[in-house]
C-alpha positions in Angstrom: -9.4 -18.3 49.4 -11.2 -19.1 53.1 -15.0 -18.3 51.3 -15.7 -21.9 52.1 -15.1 -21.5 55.6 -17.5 -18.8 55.6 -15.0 -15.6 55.6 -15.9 -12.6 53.0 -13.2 -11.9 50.6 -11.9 -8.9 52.6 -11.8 -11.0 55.6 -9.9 -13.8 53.6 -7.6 -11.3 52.4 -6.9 -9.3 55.9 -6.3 -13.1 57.6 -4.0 -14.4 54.4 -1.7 -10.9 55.3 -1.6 -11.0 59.2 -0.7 -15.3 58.4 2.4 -14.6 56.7 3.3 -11.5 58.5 2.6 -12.2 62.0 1.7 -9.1 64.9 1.0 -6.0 62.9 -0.3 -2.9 63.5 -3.6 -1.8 62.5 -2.9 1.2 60.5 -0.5 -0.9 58.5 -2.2 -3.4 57.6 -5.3 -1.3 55.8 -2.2 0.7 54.2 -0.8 -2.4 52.8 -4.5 -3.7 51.9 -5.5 0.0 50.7 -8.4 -0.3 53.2 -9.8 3.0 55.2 -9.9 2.5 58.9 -13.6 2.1 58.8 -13.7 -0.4 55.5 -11.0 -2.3 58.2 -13.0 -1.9 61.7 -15.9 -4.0 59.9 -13.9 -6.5 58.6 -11.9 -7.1 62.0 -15.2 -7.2 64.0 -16.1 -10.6 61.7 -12.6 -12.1 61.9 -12.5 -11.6 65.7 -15.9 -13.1 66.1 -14.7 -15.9 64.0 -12.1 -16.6 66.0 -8.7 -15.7 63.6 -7.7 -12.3 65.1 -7.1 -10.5 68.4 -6.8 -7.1 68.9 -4.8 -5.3 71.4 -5.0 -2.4 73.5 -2.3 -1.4 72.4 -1.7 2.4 71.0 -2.1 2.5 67.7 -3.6 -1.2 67.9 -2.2 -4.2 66.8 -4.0 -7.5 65.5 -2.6 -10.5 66.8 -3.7 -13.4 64.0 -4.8 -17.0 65.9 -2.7 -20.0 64.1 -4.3 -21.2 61.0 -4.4 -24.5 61.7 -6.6 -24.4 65.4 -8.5 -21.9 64.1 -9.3 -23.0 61.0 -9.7 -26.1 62.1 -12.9 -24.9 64.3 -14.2 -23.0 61.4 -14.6 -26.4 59.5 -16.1 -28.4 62.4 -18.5 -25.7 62.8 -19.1 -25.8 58.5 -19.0 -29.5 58.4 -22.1 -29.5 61.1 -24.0 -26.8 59.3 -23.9 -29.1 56.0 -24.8 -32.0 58.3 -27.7 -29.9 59.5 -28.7 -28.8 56.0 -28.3 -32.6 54.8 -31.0 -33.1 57.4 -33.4 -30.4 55.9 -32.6 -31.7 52.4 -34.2 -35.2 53.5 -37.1 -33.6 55.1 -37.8 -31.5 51.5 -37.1 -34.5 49.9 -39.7 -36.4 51.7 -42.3 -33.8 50.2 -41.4 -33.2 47.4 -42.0 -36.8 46.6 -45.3 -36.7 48.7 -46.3 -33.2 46.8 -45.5 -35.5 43.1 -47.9 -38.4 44.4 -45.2 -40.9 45.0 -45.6 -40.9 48.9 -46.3 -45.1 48.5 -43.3 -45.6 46.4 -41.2 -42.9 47.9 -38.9 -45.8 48.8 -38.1 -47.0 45.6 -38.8 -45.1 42.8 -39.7 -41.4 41.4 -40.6 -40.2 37.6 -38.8 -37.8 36.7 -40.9 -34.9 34.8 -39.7 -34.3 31.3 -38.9 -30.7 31.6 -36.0 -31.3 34.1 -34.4 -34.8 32.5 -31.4 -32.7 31.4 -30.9 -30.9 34.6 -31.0 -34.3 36.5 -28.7 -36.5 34.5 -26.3 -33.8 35.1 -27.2 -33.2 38.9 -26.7 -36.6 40.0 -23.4 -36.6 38.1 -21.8 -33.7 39.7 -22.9 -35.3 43.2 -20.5 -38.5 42.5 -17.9 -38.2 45.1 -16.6 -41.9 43.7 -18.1 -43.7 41.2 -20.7 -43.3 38.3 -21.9 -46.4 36.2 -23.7 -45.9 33.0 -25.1 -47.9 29.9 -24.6 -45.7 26.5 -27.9 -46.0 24.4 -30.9 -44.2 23.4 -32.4 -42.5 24.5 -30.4 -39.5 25.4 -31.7 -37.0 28.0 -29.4 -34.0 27.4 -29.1 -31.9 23.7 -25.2 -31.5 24.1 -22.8 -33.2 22.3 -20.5 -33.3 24.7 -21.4 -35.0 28.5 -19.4 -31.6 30.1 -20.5 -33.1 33.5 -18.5 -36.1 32.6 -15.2 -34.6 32.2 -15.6 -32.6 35.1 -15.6 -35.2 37.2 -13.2 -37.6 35.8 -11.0 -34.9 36.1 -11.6 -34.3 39.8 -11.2 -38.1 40.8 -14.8 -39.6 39.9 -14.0 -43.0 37.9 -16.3 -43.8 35.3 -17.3 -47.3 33.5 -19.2 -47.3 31.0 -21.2 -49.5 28.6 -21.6 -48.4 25.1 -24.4 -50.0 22.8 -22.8 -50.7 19.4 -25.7 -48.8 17.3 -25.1 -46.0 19.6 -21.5 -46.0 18.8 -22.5 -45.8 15.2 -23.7 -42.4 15.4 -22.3 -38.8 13.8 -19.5 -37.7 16.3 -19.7 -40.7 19.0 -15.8 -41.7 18.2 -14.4 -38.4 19.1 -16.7 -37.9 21.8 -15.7 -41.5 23.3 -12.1 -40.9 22.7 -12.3 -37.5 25.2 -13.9 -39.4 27.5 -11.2 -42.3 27.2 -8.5 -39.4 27.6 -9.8 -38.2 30.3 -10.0 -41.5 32.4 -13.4 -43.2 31.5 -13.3 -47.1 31.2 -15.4 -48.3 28.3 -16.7 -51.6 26.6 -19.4 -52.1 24.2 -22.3 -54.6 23.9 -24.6 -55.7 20.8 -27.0 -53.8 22.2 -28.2 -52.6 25.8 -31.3 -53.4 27.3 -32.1 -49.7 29.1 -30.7 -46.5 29.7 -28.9 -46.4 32.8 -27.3 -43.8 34.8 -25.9 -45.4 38.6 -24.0 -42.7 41.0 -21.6 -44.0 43.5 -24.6 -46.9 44.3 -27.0 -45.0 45.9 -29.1 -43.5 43.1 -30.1 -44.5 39.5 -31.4 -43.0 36.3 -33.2 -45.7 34.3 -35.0 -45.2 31.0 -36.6 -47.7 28.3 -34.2 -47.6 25.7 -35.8 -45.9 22.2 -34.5 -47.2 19.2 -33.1 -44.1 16.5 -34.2 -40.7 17.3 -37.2 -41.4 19.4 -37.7 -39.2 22.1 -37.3 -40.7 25.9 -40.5 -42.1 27.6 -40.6 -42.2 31.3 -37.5 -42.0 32.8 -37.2 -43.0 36.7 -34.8 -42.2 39.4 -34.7 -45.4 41.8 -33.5 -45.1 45.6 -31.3 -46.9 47.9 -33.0 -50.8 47.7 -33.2 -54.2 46.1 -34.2 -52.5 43.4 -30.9 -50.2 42.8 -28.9 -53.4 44.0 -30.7 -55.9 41.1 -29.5 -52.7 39.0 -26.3 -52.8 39.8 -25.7 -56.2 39.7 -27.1 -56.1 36.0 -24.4 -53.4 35.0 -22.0 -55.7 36.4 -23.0 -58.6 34.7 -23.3 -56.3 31.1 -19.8 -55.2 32.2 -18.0 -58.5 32.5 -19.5 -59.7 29.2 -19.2 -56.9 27.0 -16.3 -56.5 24.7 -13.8 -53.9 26.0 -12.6 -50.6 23.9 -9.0 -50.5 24.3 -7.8 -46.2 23.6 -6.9 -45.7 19.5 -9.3 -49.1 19.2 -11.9 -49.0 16.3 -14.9 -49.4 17.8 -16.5 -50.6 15.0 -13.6 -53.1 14.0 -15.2 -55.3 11.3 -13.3 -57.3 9.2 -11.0 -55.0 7.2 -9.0 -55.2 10.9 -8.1 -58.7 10.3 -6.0 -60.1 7.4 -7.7 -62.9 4.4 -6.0 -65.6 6.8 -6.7 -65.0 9.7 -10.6 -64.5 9.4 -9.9 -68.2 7.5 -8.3 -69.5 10.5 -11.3 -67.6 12.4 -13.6 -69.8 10.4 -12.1 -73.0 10.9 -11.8 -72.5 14.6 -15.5 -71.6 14.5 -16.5 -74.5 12.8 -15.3 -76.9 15.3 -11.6 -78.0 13.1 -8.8 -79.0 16.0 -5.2 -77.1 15.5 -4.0 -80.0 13.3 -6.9 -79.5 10.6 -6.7 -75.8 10.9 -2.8 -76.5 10.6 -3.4 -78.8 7.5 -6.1 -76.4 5.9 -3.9 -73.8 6.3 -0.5 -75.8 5.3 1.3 -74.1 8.3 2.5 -76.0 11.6 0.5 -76.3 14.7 2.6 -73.7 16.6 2.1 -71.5 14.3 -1.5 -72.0 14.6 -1.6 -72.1 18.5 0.4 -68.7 18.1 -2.0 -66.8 16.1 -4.8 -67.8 17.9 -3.1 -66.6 20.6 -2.5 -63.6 18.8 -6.4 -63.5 17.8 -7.5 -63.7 21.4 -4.5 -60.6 22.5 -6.2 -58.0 20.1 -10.1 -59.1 21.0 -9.2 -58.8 24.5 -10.4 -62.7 25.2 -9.1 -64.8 27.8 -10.5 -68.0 26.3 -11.2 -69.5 22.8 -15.2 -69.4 23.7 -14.9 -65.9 24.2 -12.8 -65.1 21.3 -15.6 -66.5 18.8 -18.3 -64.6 20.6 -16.4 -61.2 20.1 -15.3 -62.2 16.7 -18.9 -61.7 15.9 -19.7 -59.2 17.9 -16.6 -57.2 16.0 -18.2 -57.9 12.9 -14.7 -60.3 12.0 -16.9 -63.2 11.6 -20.7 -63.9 10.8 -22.9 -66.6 11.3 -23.4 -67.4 7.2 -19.5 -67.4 6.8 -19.7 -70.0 9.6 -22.1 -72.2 7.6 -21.3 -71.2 4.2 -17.6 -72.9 5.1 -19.2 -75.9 7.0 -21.1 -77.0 3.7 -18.0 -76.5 1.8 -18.3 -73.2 0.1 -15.3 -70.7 -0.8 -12.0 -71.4 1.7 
């Protein structure tokens, strides 16, 4: 209805009628509505002084409705600069509330949050995203929920999401199905070895950052950080987790390990690893060098790398590959 541009619900309905019906009659209209005449008289007194409807002289009176789209276009100026106004006031509480908490020196930069309202924060700042939220997955976790409901909200309304998902973290009871709602609904994932802090960035302007806790361990401080360097070195550190982490393709295991690869290719993982060309990994392998070159190429495809370098860092980082397999073959153990 027209709540938001601060009609009742009787005047919303009493405009939406004389909109599509044009010049009507006063009686009629609180027939048609089921309004008595004095139920009506308050509600045209508030749409007149709005602005939508004009009432005639006339006997019996008629309302003459004002088009929708000049009037209603002054009722959101007028909206618009109340929110600006209360914007204003919202700074100006802001300012003490962080001078009432004792951070009037770094109100600037940085505020701890109090324990008791972590949950309703993380989700606050969410739901104030008009574009863009970043995040790092790990422990530990401010809210009790299984489910990040503030999350799907907003993908869902237009708010894109990247996140980065530490691989313990990934490891817990119920993370896959939680991940793969989130994938459905929009969220771009990746996942590191593990994360260096909690992290919670909304379109840019404002963080959440924890220490991370390893298991179950309850969150220490956790600080929201302001527009500054400080938010910006933060940002630039999600984007430089982002481009190195190993991304999470929808239906992808996330915890791929080497039952996802066949007995020859984590050989021909090996060999590449420990520094063979294609024709000795051709000759170990008593295929050609195409076919080599191909499933290499293959290789790099499902890990999502763009180069040979990156395709043996995310080989171990999938778990296809470890270090000892690396040397046990270099000393000439098991092929």
């Amino acid at each position: 209805m027209l709540q938001a541009l601060g009609l009742s619900a009787d005047e919303s309905r009493v405009y939406h009628l004389l909109a599509g019906s044009g010049r009507s009659r006063i009686d009629r209209v609180g027939q048609s509505l089921g309004m008595s005449g004095g139920q009506l008289d308050g509600i045209l007194v508030g749409l007149a002084d709005k602005g939508l409807v004009t009432v005639t002289d006339d006997l019996p009176p008629q309302l003459i409705p004002a088009p929708p789209d000049i009037a209603g276009e002054t009722l959101l100026l007028s909206r618009m600069q109340e929110l600006q106004s209360a914007k204003a006031v919202l700074r100006q509480l802001t300012k003490a509330y962080r001078k009432a908490s004792g951070a009037e020196s770094l109100e600037d930069i940085a505020e701890v949050v109090p324990e008791g309202t972590l949950a309703q924060r993380y989700e606050q700042m969410q739901r104030r995203a008009c574009q863009e939220v970043l995040r790092f997955d790990t422990a530990p976790y401010l809210v009790d929920e299984d489910l990040n409901t503030a999350e799907l909200a907003q993908l869902t309304s237009g708010v894109h999401y990247r996140a980065v998902y530490d691989r313990a973290a990934m490891a817990s009871a119920g993370a896959q199905g939680e991940m793969r709602q989130y994938a459905e609904a929009g969220e771009q994932a990746r996942v590191l070895g593990r994360l260096p802090v909690k992290l919670l960035i909304v379109d840019r302007s404002i963080a959440l950052v924890a220490l991370r806790t390893d298991g179950a361990g309850p969150p220490g401080a956790v600080v929201q950080i302001h527009e500054g360097a400080l938010l910006d070195a933060l940002t630039a550190l999600f984007e430089l987790v982002w481009a190195s982490a190993l991304p999470l393709g929808h239906g992808t295991p996330a915890m791929s390990g080497k039952g996802e690869l066949s007995a020859t290719e984590i050989q021909l993982l090996l060999l590449l690893l420990s520094g063979l060309t294609d024709d000795a990994i051709a000759r170990q392998l008593n295929v050609g060098k195409r076919t080599v070159n191909r499933r290499i190429r293959d290789l790099m495809d499902l890990a999502g790398a763009s180069s040979r370098l990156q395709l043996g860092w995310q080989a171990s980082e999938r778990g296809w590959v470890t270090t000892s397999d690396v040397h046990t073959l270099q000393a000439g153990g098991p092929r």
